[in-house]
N, C-alpha and C positions, 0 to 999 in steps of 0.2 A: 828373897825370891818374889819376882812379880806375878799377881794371879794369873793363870793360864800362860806365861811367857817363861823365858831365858831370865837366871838370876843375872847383873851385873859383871859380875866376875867373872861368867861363861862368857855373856856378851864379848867383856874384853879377852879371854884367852882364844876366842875364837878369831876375832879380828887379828889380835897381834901373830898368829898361826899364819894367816893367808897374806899377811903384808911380809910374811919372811919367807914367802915363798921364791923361788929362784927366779930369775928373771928367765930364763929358757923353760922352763916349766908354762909361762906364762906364754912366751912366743910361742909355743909348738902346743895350748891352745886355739890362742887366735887364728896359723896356720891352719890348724883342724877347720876351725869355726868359717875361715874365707871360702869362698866359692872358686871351681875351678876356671881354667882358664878359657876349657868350654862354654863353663856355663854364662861366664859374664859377655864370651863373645855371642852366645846364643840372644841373652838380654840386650844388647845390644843393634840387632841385628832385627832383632824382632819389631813388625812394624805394629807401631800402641793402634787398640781401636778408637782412639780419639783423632786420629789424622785426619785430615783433610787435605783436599787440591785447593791451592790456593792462585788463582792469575792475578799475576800483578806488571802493572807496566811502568816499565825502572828504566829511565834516560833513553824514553821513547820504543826501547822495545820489551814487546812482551814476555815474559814468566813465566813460569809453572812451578810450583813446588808442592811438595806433600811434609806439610808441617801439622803439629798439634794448633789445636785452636789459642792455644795460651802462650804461643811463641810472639814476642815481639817482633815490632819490624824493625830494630835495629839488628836484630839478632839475626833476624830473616834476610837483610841484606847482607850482615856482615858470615854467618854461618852456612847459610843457604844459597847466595849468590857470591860469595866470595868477592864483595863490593866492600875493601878492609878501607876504603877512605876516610869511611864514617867510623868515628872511634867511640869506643867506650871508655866514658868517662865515672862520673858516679854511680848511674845507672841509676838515676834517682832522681832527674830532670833538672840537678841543681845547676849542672856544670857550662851547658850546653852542646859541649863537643859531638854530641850525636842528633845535631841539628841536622834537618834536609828539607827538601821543600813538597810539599803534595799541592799539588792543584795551586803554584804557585804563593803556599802561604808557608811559612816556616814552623817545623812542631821537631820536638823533640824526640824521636823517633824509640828512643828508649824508653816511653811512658803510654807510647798506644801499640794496640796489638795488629800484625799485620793482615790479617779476614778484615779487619777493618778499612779497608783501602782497596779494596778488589775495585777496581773500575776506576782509580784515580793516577794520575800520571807524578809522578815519584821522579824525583829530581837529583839523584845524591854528588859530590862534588867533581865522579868520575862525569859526570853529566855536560859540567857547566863546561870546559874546554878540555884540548888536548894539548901536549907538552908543545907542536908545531903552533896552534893556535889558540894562546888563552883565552878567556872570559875576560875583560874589562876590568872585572872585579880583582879578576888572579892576580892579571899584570900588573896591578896597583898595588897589591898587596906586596909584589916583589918590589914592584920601584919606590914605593916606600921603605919597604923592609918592614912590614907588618907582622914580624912572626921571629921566634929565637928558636923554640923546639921544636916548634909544628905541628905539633899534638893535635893542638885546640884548631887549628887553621882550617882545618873543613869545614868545622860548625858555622866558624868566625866568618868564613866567606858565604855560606850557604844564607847565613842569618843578613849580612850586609846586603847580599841583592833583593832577598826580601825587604828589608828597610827600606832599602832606596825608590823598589816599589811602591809604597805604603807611602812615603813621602811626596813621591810625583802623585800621588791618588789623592793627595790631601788627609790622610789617614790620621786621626789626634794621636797624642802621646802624651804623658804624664808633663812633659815637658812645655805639651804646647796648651798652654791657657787661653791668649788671647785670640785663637782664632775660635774659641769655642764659645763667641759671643751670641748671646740670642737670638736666635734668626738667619744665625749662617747656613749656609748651603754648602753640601759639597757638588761638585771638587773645592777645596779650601788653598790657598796659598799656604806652603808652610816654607818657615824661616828655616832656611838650612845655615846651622849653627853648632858647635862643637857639643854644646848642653845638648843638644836636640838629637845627634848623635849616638853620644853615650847614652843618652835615657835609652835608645833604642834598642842599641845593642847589649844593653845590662845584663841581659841573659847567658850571657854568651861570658865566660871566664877564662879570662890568660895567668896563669900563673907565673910567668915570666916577667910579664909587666909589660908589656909592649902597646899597652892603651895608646899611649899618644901617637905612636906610627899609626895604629890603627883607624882611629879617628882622623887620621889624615888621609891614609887612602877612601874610607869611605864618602869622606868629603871630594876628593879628588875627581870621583867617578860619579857624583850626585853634581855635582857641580859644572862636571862637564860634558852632560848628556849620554853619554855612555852608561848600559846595561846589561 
């Protein structure tokens, strides 16, 4: 017998009791134990005092939502706006399938929270064209055949017109060394190159493997003025 405790042997006949218990015994616990169907549609329904009004201006027109402060803006386009182009991928900023552009720069939308963007103009890939009129970047993507599942393709295009950006701006990259010689000025010339490319897009993950299409369409449409 341990001081002030349960000998051993009670220990175990106690446990080996409750592990032989019936398995319906145990369900019509848990049943007890769950809340009814009222009550979870009352929690539900119930609006949290952490809400807020949130404007946000998504592919040029304005928003309105009443979200918590801790809802992301992937979550907030894709739950809130019913804007399902932007996917969720890792949700963890590895993947970049939940790529979109704010203020023309590209961020991972699953990693910053949407109050944060009140006043900036939000881009998602329902943005970039329409099925009559693509984006430069789309059609490329199709006339290459840039894509097998399509999953990633949002990000993948939302991230390429970014790039191609960034490259017409003279913007460095891991990739470009030599223009980052002492004393340069931007705008910089940068060498549009396959390496220059993928440095770019590196963020951005096809699990298909469709890299080489890819880097061909974004070459295709950097190369030929189109944005």
């Amino acid at each position: 017998m341990a001081e002030g405790g349960v000998s051993r042997r009670r220990f175990l006949q106690t446990a080996s009791t409750a592990a032989a218990l019936p398995a319906t015994t145990l369900q019509a616990q848990t049943i007890a134990a769950a809340p009814s169907d009222a009550a979870l549609a009352a929690a539900t329904v119930a609006p949290s005092a952490t809400q807020r009004v949130v404007r946000l201006r998504v592919n040029r027109v304005p928003r309105e939502l009443r979200i918590e402060a801790r809802v992301t803006l992937l979550d907030a386009l894709r739950e809130g706006l019913a804007l399902t182009g932007t996917k969720k991928g890792c949700d963890r900023g590895q993947c970049g399938a939940c790529t979109v552009l704010v203020d023309g720069r590209r961020i991972n939308s699953c990693l910053t929270l949407a109050v944060m963007h009140e006043g900036s103009e939000i881009t998602t890939i329902e943005g970039l064209g329409t099925p009559e009129s693509l984006h430069p970047m789309q059609a490329a993507f199709v006339e290459r055949d840039a894509f097998q599942c399509g999953y990633c393709t949002p990000g993948q295009i939302c991230s390429a017109v970014a790039a191609v950006g960034e490259m017409r701006a003279g913007t460095l990259s891991a990739a470009t060394f030599d223009a980052a010689a002492p004393g340069a000025r931007a705008p910089r010339t940068i060498a549009i190159s396959d390496a220059e490319i993928r440095e770019r897009m590196s963020g951005n993950i096809c699990r298909c493997g469709a890299y080489p299409n890819i880097v061909a369409a974004v070459r295709s449409v950097t190369e030929g003025g189109a944005a």
